[in-house]
C-alpha positions as MATLAB code, in Angstrom:
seq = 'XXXXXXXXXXXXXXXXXXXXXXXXXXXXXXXXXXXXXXXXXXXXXXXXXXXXXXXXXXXXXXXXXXXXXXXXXXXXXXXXXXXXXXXXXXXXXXXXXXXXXXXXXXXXXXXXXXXXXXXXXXXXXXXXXXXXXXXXXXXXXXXXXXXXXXXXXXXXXXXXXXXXXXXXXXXXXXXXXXXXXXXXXXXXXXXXXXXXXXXXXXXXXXXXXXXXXXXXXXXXXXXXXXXXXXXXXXXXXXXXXXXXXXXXXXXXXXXXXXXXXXXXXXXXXXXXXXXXXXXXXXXXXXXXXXXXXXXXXXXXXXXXXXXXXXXXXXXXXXXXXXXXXXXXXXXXXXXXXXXXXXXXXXXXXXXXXXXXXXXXXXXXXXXXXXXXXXXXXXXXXXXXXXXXXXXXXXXXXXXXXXXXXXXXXXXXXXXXXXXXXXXXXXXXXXXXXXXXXXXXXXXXXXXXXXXXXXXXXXXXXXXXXXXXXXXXXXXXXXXXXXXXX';
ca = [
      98.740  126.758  123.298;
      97.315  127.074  119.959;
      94.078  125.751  118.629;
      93.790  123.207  116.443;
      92.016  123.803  113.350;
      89.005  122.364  112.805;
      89.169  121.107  109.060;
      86.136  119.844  108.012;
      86.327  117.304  105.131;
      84.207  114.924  103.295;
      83.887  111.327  102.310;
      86.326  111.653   99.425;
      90.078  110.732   99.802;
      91.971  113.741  100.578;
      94.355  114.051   97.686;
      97.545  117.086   98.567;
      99.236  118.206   95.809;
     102.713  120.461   96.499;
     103.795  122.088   93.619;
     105.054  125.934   93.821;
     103.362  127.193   90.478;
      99.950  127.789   91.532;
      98.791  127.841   88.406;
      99.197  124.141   88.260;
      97.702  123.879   91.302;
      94.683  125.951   90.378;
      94.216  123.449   87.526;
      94.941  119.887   89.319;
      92.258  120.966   92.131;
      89.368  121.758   89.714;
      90.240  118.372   87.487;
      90.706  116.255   90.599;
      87.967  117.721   92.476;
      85.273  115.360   91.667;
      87.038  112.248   92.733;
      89.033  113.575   95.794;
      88.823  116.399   98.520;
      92.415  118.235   97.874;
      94.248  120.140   99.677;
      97.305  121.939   97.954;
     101.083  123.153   98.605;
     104.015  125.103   97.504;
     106.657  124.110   99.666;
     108.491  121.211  101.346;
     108.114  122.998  105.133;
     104.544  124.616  104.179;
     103.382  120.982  103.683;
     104.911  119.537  106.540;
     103.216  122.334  109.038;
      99.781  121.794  107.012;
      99.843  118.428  107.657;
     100.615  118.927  111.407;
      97.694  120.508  111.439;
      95.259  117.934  109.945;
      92.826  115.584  111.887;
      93.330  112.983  108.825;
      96.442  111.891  107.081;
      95.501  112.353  103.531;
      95.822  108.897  101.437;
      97.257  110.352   98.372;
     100.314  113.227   97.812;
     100.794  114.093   94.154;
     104.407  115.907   94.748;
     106.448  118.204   92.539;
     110.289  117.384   92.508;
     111.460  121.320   92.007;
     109.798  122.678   94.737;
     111.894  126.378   96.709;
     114.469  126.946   97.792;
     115.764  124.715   95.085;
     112.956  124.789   92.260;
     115.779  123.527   89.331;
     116.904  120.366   91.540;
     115.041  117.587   92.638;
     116.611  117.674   96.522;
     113.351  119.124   98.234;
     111.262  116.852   96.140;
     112.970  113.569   97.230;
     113.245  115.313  100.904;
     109.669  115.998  100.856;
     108.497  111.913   99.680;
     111.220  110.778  102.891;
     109.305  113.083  105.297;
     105.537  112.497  103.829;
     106.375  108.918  104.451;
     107.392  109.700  108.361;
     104.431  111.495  109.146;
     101.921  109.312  106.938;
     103.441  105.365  106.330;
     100.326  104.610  104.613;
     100.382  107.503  102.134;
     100.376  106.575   98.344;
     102.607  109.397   96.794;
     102.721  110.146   92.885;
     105.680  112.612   91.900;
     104.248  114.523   89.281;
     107.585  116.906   87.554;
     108.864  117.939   84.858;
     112.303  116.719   85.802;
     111.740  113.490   84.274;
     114.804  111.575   83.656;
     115.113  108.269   84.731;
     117.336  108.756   87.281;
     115.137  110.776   89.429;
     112.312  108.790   89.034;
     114.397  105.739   90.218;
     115.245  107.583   93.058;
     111.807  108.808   93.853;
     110.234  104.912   93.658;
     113.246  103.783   95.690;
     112.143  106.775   98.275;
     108.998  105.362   98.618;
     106.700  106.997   95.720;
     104.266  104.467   94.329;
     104.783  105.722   91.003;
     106.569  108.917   88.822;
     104.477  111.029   85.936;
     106.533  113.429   83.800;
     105.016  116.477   83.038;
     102.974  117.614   81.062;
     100.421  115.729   81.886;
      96.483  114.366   80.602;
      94.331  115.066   83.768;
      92.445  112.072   82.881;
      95.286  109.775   82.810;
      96.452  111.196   86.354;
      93.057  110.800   87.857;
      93.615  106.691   86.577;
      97.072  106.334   88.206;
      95.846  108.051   91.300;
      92.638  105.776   91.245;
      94.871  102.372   90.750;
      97.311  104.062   93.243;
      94.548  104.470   96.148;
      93.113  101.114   95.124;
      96.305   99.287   95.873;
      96.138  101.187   99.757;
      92.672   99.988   99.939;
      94.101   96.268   99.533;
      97.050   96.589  101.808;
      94.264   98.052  104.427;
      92.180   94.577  103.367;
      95.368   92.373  103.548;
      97.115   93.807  106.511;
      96.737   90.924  108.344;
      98.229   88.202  105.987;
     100.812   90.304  104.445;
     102.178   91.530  108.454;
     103.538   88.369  108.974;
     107.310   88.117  109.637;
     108.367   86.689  105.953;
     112.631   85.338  106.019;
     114.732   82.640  107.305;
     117.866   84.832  107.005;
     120.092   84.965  110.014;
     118.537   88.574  110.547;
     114.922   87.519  110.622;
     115.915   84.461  112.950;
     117.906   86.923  115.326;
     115.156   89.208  115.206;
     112.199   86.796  116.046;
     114.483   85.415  118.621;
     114.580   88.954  120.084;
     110.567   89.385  119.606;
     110.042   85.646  121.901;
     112.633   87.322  124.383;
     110.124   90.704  124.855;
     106.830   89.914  123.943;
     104.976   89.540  126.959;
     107.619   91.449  128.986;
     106.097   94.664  130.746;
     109.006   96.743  129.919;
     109.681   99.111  127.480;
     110.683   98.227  123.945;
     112.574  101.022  121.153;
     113.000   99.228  117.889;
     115.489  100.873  115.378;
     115.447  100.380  111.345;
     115.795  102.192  108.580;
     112.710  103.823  106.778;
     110.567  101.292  105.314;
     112.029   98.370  107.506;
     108.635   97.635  108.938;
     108.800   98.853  112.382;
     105.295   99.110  113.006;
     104.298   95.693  111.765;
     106.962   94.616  114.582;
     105.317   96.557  117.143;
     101.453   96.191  116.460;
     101.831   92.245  114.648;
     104.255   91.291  117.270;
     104.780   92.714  120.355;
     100.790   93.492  120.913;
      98.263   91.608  118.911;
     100.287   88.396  118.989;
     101.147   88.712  123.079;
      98.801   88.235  126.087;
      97.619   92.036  125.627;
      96.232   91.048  122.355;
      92.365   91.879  123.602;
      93.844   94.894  125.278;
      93.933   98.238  123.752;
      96.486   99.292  121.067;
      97.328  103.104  120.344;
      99.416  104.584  118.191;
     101.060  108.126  118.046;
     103.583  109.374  115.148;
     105.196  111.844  117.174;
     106.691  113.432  113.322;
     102.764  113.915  112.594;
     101.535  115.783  115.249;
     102.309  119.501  116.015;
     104.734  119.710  118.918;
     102.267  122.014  120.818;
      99.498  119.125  120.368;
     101.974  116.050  121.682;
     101.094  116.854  125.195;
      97.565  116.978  125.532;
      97.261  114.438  122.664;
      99.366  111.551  125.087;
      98.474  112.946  128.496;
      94.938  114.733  127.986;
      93.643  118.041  128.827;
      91.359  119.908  130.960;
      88.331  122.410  130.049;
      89.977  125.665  129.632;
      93.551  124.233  129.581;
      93.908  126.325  126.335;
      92.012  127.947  124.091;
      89.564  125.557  122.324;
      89.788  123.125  124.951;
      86.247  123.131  125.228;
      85.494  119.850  127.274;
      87.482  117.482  129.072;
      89.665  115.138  127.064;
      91.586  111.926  128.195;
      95.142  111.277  126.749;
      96.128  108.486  124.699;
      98.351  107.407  127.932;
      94.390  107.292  130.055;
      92.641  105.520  126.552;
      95.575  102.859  126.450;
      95.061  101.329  129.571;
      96.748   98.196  130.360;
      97.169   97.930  126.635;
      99.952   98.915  124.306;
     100.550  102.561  123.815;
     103.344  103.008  120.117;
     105.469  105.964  120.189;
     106.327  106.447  116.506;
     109.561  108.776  115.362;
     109.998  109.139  119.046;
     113.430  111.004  117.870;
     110.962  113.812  116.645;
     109.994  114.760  120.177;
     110.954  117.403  121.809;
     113.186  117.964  124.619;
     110.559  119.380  127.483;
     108.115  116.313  126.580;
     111.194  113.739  126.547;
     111.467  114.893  130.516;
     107.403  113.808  131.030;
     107.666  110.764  129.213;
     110.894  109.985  131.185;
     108.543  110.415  134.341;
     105.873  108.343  133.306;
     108.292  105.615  132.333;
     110.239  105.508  135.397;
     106.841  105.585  137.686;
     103.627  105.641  135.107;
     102.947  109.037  137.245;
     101.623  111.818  134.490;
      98.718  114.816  134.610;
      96.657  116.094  132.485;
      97.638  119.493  130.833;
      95.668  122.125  133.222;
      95.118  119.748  136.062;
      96.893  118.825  139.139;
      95.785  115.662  139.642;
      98.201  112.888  139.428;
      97.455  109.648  137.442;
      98.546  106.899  136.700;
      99.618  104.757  133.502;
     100.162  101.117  133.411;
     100.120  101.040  129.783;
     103.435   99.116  128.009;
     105.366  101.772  125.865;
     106.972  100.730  122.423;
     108.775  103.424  120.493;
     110.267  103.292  117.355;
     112.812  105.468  115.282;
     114.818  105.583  112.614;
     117.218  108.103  113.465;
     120.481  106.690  115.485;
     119.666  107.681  118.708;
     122.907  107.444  120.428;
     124.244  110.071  118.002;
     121.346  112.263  118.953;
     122.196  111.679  122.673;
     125.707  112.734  121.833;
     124.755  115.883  119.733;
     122.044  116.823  123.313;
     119.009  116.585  120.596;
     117.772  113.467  122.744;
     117.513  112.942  126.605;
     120.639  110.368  127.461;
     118.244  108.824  130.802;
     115.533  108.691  128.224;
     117.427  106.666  125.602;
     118.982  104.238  128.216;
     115.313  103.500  129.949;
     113.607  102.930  126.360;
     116.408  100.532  124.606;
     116.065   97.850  128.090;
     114.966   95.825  125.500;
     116.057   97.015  122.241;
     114.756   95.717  118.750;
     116.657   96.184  115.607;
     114.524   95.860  112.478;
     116.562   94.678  109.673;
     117.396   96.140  106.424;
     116.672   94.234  103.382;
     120.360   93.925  102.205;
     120.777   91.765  105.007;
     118.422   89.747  104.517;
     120.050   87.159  101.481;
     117.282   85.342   99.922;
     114.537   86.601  101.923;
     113.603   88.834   99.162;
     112.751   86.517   96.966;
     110.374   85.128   99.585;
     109.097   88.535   99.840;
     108.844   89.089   96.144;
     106.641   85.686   95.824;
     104.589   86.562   99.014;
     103.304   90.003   97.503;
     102.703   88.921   93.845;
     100.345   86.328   95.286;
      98.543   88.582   97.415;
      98.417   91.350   94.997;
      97.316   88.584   92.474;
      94.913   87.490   94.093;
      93.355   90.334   95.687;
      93.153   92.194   91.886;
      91.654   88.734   90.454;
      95.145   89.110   87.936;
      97.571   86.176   86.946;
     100.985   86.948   88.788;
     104.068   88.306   86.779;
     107.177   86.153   86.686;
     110.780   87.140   86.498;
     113.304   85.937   83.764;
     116.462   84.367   85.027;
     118.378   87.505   84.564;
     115.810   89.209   86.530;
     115.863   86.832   88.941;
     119.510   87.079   89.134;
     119.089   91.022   89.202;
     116.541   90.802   91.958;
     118.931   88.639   94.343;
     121.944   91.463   93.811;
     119.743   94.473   94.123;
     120.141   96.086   97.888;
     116.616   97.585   98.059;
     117.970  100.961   99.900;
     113.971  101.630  100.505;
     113.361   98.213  101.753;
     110.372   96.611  102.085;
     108.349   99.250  101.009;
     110.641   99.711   97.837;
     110.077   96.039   97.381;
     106.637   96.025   97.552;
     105.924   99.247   95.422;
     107.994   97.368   92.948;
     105.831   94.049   93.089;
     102.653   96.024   92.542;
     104.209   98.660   89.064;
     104.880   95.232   87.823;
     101.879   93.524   88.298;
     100.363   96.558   86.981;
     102.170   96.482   84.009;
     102.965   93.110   83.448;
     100.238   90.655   84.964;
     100.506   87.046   83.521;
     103.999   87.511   81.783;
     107.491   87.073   82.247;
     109.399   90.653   83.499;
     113.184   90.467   81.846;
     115.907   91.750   83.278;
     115.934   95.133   81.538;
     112.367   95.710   82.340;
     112.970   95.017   85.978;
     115.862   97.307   85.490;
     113.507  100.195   84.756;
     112.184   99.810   88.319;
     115.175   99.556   90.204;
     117.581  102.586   91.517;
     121.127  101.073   89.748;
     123.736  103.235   89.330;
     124.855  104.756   86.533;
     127.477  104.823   84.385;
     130.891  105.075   86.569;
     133.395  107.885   86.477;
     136.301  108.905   84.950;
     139.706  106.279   86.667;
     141.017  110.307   87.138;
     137.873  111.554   89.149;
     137.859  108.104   91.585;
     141.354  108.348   91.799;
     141.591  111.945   93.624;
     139.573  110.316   96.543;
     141.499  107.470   96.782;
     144.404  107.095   99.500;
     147.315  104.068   99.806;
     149.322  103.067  102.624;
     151.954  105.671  103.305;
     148.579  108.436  103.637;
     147.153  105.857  106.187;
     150.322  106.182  107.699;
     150.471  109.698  107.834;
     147.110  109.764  109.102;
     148.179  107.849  112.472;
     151.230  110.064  112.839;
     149.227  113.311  112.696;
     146.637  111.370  114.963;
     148.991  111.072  117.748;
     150.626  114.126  117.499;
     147.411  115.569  117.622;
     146.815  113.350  120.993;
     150.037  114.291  122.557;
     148.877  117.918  122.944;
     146.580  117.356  125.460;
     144.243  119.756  124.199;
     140.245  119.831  124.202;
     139.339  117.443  121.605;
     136.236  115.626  120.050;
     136.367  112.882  118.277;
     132.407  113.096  116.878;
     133.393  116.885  115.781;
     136.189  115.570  114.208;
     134.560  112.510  112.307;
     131.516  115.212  111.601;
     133.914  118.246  110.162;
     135.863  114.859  107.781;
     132.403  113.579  106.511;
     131.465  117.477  105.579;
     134.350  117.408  104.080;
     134.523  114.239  101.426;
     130.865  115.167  100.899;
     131.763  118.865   99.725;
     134.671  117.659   97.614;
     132.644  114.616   95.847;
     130.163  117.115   94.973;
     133.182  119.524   93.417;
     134.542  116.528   91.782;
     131.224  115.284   90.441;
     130.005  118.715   89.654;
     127.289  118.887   91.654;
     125.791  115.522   90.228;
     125.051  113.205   93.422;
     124.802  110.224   92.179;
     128.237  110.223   91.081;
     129.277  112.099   94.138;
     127.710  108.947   95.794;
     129.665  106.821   94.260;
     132.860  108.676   94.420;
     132.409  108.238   98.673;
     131.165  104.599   97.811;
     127.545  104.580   99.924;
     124.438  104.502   98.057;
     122.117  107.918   96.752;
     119.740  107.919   99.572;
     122.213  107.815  102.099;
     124.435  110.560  100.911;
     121.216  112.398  100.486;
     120.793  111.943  104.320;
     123.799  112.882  105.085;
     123.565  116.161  103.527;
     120.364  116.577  105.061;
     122.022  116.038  108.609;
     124.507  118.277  107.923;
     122.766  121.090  106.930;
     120.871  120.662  110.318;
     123.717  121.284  111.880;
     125.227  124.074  114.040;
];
């Protein structure tokens, strides 16, 4: 087993920057250098193994959009602000690029960047959006525990604090499931520790997409002297430090197969051993893992243990998206102005009618997060005045303008091809041959993706459109088919 490197690093925030001209790099380190410790990149899967390697998250990313394979596209950009925001939630992430349109940057805010910078830019005006940037973390740090309250009185929220009275002080294990920026880990540290009977008990955390996979092991279960090389001492796991507490399980879709079979053991009995010892322990800490992959498809595709799945999701959370949440967001939208108002010493922003209007009908595909990003650009910008609807348009991820009737049409199919869809179905049937369903469904989506992308020529927003789901989600569809066999 590898040794982990031993990064020293100062008081500074650690700033990364990815970009893949290292010129640029060269120059953003020695201008940034005497506010923040850096640490740079030049690719999307360099990054992600750096950071696997770090003792600290850093609390700013300044990101490149055109990063290789793809340095004249914005995919591994956008990619890269998805997967900084798995491994590090808190992360404050500036995309700094010279593919500035407006589009992309309303995709990259909707992603979860905190705010977009066209290149070229004045080092001193970067150093003052990353400064406001890391002094908006500092206040969430300083308002975590007003603004992790469970904010709606949608039919989602009530179903879902239903579901939280139902498992709270329950010993069992808990998976919640949401989307990216659906605040899973308010749920599980707000509600189903700190506001439970194991609220004085300990609470650990693990974000099983941060940590390298040769690390997982000895990070949850512990380690002996000599278990590996640098194992210098002894070392408890987070399983020993958790006690009769709460141990989280972050992205537990991100672990791997051979540690999915220990934590299956130690669920089923609490039984577990250090790595390099035979000595058997034993956990009675209460696991809650959280994901925002779709787990049963992963069961299906063998990329996640089926005994595992069924044991975690006993008692299964699901943490709503925004777009299902009605009105809630407007709730939302006044709780953050008045903490971000009040914690800046600023007079809140209000919204026009139109924008009001615009705020109700906007789906927030990022979520939360989107929706509080948004709350604090605009109190940045517009603190004590009224936001109108086309300003409040600037911030949001619309669509643009629609296709050609001719380009929709050739995706489009009427009755007598639904028709001749059933008949070809049962034919099909009738054979009696090996057949898959998910194979089948997974070789039809490849397919409407590829030709949406022909028809749209290559633009995917419009190819987005075309298959009538939103940007993001055809993005992560693409991404989950390239992943693949």
């Amino acid at each position: 087993m590898p040794r982990q490197p031993d990064i020293t690093l100062h008081d500074k925030p650690l700033l990364l920057i990815v970009d893949d001209d290292a010129l640029i790099c060269d120059t953003l380190s020695f201008s940034m250098s005497p506010l923040f410790e850096v640490l740079t990149s030049h690719s999307r899967s360099h990054c992600m193994q750096l950071l696997r390697q770090l003792r600290r998250m850093p609390e700013l990313a300044l990101v490149d959009l055109g990063l290789p394979p793809l340095p004249h596209r914005p995919d591994e950009g956008f990619a890269l602000i998805s997967e900084l925001l798995q491994v590090a939630p808190e992360i404050r992430i500036v995309v700094l690029s010279g593919q500035s349109d407006e589009g992309n940057a309303r995709h990259a805010r909707t992603l979860g960047a905190a705010e977009f910078v066209a290149k070229p830019c004045n080092p001193g005006d970067l150093q003052e959006v990353l400064k406001r940037a890391l002094t908006f973390r500092a206040l969430d740090e300083l308002g975590r525990d007003s603004a992790s309250a469970l904010i709606g009185n949608s039919p989602a929220m009530q179903k879902l604090r239903l579901q939280l009275r139902q498992y709270a002080d329950l010993p069992f294990p808990v998976l919640i499931e949401g989307e990216s920026g659906s605040g899973k880990e308010i749920i599980a540290a707000s509600c189903l520790h700190y506001d439970t009977r194991r609220r004085h008990k300990p609470f650990l955390a693990l974000n099983c997409a941060a940590v390298s996979p040769s690390l997982v092991e000895p990070t949850l279960f512990g380690y002996a002297r000599g278990a590996f090389t640098g194992a210098v001492t002894m070392r408890a796991g987070y399983f020993e430090e958790a006690g009769d507490g709460t141990l989280f399980l972050d992205e537990i879709g991100e672990l791997a197969l051979e540690l999915q079979a220990k934590l299956l053991r130690v669920l089923e009995n609490g039984e577990y051993q250090r790595v390099g010892e035979t000595q058997r322990r034993v956990s009675q800490a209460r696991i809650v893992a959280a994901t925002n992959r779709d787990l049963r498809r992963e069961v299906k595709s063998g990329n996640f243990r089926a005994d595992l799945y069924h044991r975690l999701s006993v008692c299964s959370i699901a943490a709503p998206p925004l777009r299902e949440m009605g009105d809630d967001r407007l709730l939302l939208l006044e709780h953050f102005r008045q903490l971000y108002a009040e914690q800046t010493q600023q007079p809140p922003f209000q919204l026009s009618a139109e924008a009001t209007a615009l705020w109700c009908a906007y789906a927030f595909p990022g979520n939360v997060r989107e929706l509080r990003n948004i709350v604090i650009r605009l109190i940045s910008k517009y603190c004590g005045q009224t936001v109108s609807g086309r300003a409040l348009e600037a911030e949001l991820d619309l669509p643009d303008e629609p296709l050609p009737v001719a380009a929709t049409s050739a995706m489009a199919f009427d009755d007598s091809s639904s028709e001749a869809m059933i008949a070809a179905a049962s034919h099909r049937l009738r054979q009696r041959e090996p057949f898959s369903l998910d194979r089948l469904l997974d070789a039809t989506e490849r397919g409407y993706i590829e030709a949406a992308l022909k028809l749209a020529h290559g633009n995917v927003s419009q190819a987005a459109r075309l298959l009538g789901i939103h940007r993001t989600t055809l993005y992560n569809r693409m991404e989950a088919s390239s992943r693949e066999p």
